[in-house]
VEXVOFI-709303 format. One record per atom (N, C-alpha, C): x, y, z; residue in one letter. Coordinates in steps of 0.2 Angstrom, whole numbers, plus 5000, padded with zeros to 4 digits. Example, Ala and Ser with C-alpha at 12.3 -4.5 7.8 and 13.67 -1.06 7.14 Angstrom:
% VEXVOFI-709303
506649725039A/506249785039A/506649845039A/506449895035S/506849955036S/506450005039S/
***
This chain:
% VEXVOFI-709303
515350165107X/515050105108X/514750095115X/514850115121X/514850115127X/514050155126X/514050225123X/513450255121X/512750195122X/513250175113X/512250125111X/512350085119X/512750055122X/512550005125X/512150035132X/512350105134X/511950125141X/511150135137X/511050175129X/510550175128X/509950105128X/510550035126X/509949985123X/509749975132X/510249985135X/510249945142X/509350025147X/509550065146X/509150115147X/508150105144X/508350075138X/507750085133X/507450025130X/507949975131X/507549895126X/507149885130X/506749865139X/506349845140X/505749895135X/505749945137X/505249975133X/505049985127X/505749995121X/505649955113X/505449895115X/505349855116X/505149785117X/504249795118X/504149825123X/503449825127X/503249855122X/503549925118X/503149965117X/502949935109X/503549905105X/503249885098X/502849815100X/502949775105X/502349715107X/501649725107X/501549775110X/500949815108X/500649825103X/501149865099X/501049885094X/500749845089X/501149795087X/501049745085X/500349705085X/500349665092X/499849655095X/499249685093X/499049755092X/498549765092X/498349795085X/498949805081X/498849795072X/498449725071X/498749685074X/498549605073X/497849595076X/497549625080X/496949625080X/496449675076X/496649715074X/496249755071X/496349715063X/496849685061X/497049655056X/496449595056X/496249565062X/495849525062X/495149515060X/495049585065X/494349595062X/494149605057X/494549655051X/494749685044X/494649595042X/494949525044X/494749485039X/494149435040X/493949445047X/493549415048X/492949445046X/492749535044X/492249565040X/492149525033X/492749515031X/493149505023X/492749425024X/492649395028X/492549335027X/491549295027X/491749345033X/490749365033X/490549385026X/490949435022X/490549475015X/490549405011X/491149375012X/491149305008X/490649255008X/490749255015X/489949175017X/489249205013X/489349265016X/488649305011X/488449295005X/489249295001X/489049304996X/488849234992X/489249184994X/489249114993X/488549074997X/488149095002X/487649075004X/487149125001X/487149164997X/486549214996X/485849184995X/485149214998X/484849164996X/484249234996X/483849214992X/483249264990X/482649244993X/482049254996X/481449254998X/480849244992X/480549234991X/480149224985X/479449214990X/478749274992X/478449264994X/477649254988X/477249204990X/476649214986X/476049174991X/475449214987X/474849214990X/474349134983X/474249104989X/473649054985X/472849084985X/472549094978X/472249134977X/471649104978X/471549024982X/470949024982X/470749014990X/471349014996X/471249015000X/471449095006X/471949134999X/472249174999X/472849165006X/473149115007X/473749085012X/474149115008X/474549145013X/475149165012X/475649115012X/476149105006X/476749065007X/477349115007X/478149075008X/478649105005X/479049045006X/479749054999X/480049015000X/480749024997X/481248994998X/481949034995X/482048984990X/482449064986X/482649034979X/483549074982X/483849024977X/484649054977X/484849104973X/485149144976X/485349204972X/485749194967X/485849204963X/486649204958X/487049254961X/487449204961X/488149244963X/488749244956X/489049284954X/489549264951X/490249274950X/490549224948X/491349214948X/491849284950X/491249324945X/491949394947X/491649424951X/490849434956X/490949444962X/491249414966X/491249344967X/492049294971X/492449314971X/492949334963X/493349364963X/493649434966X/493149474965X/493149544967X/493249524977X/493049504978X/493049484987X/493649454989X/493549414986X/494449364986X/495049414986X/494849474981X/495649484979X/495549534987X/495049564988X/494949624994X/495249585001X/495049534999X/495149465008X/496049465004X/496049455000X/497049434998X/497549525000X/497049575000X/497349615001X/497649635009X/496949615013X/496949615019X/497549575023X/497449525020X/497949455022X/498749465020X/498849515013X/499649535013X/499949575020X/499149605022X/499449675029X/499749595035X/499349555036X/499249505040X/499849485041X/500249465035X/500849415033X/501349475033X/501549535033X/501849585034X/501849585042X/501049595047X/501449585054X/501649535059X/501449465053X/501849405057X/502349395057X/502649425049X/503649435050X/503849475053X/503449505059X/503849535063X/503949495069X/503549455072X/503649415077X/504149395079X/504549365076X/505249335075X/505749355075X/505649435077X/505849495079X/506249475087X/505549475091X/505649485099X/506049455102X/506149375100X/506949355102X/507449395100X/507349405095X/508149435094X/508249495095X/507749535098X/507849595103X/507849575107X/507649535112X/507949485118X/508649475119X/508849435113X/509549425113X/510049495113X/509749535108X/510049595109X/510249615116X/509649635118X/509649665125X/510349615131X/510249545128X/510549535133X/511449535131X/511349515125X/512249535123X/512549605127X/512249645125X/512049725127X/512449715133X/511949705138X/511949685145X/512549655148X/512649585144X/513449565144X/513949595142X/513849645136X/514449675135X/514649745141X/514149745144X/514149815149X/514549775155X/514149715158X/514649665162X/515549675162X/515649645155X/516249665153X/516649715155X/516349765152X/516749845154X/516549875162X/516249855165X/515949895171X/516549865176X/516649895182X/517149895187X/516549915193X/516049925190X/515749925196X/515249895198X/514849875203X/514649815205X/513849825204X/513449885205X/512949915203X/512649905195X/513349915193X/513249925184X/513249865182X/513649815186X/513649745183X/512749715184X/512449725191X/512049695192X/511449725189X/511549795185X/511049825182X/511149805174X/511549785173X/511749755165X/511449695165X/511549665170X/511249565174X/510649585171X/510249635173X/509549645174X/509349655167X/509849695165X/509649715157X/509649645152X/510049605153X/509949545149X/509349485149X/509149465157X/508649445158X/508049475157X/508049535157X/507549555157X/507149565150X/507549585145X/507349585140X/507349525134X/507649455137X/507449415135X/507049385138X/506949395142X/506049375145X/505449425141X/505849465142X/505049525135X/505149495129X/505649475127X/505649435119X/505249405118X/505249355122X/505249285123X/504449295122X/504149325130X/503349335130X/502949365125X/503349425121X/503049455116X/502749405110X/503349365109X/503449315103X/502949245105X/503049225109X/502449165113X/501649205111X/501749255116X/501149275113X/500549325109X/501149325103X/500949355097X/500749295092X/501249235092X/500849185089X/500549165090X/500249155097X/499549125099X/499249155098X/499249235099X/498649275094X/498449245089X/498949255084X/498949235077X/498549185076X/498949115079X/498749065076X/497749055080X/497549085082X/496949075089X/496449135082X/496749185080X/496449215075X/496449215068X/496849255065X/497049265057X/497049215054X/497549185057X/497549105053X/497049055053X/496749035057X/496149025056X/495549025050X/495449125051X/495049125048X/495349125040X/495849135040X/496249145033X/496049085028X/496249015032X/496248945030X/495548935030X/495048965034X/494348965032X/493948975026X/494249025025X/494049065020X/494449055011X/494749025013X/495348985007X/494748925005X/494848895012X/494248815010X/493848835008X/493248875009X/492648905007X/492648914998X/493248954995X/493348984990X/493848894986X/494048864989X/494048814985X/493648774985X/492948764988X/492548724985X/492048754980X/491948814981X/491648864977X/491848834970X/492648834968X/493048844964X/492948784959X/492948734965X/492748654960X/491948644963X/491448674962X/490948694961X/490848694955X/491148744953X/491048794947X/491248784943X/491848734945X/492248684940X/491848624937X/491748604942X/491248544940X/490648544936X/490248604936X/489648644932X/489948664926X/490448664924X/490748684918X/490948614916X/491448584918X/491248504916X/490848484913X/490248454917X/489648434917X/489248444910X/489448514908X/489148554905X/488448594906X/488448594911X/487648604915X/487748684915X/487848714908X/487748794908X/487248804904X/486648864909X/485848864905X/486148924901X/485448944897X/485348994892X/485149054894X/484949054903X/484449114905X/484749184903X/
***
């Protein structure tokens, strides 16, 4: 028992720092993976096509846009690619919720080392171990969600709205009955 304790008191600042990181920078890269994911979207949901023509009696150039078809199963096809990205996303939010309690770890740790120690060094070095690593808890966890919620979240919920207006679009075209022949 004494072992895990000089180990956690030896190592959890730096398990802490080092999966903070870790973390932290999966969750950016996870970011950018949805905000590409979100751009292919806007694209595909604003797509708009060019139509140039020449007036033959002045020969002026014109152009003008016409809207692309886009349809349901390339939404679909994108959506599920954006849904797959966003499982990686929700896998390393529940880690978060992690870092206090490796904070707390570290300080029980710390306090149990208090307990057994006779000597005064060890005490003050177990002190150090408990604050200290719940202050990386703490700071890891503050500001992992503030990533989150500054990034992923955002565009997640963006990209949700986008895909349910599309949805009662599509809906309402179908309603309506306003489906052509071409």
């Amino acid at each position: 028992m004494n072992g895990i304790l000089v180990f956690l008191q030896e190592n959890m600042d730096f398990m802490i720092v080092g999966f903070g990181v870790l973390i932290a920078v999966l969750l950016v890269l996870n970011a950018v993976k949805l905000a590409q994911h979100k751009n292919r979207i806007v694209d595909a949901l604003n797509r708009k096509n060019t139509k140039g023509t020449v007036n033959k009696h002045t020969m002026e150039m014109s152009e003008r846009e016409e809207a692309e078809s886009v349809t349901p199963e390339t939404v679909r096809n994108y959506e599920k690619d954006f849904n797959e990205v966003c499982s990686t996303y929700n896998v390393l939010a529940q880690f978060i919720p992690l870092f206090p309690l490796f904070g707390i770890l570290g300080t029980v740790s710390g306090l149990m080392l208090q307990v057994v120690s006779k000597d005064v060094d060890t005490v003050f070095a177990a002190l150090e171990l408990a604050l200290s690593s719940t202050w990386l808890g703490l700071i890891f966890a503050i500001g992992l969600k503030v990533l989150v919620a500054l990034t992923s979240t955002r565009i997640i919920n963006d990209v949700e709205n986008m895909l349910d207006d599309y949805d009662k679009k599509f809906s309402n075209i179908i309603a309506q009955r306003n489906i052509s022949e071409e």
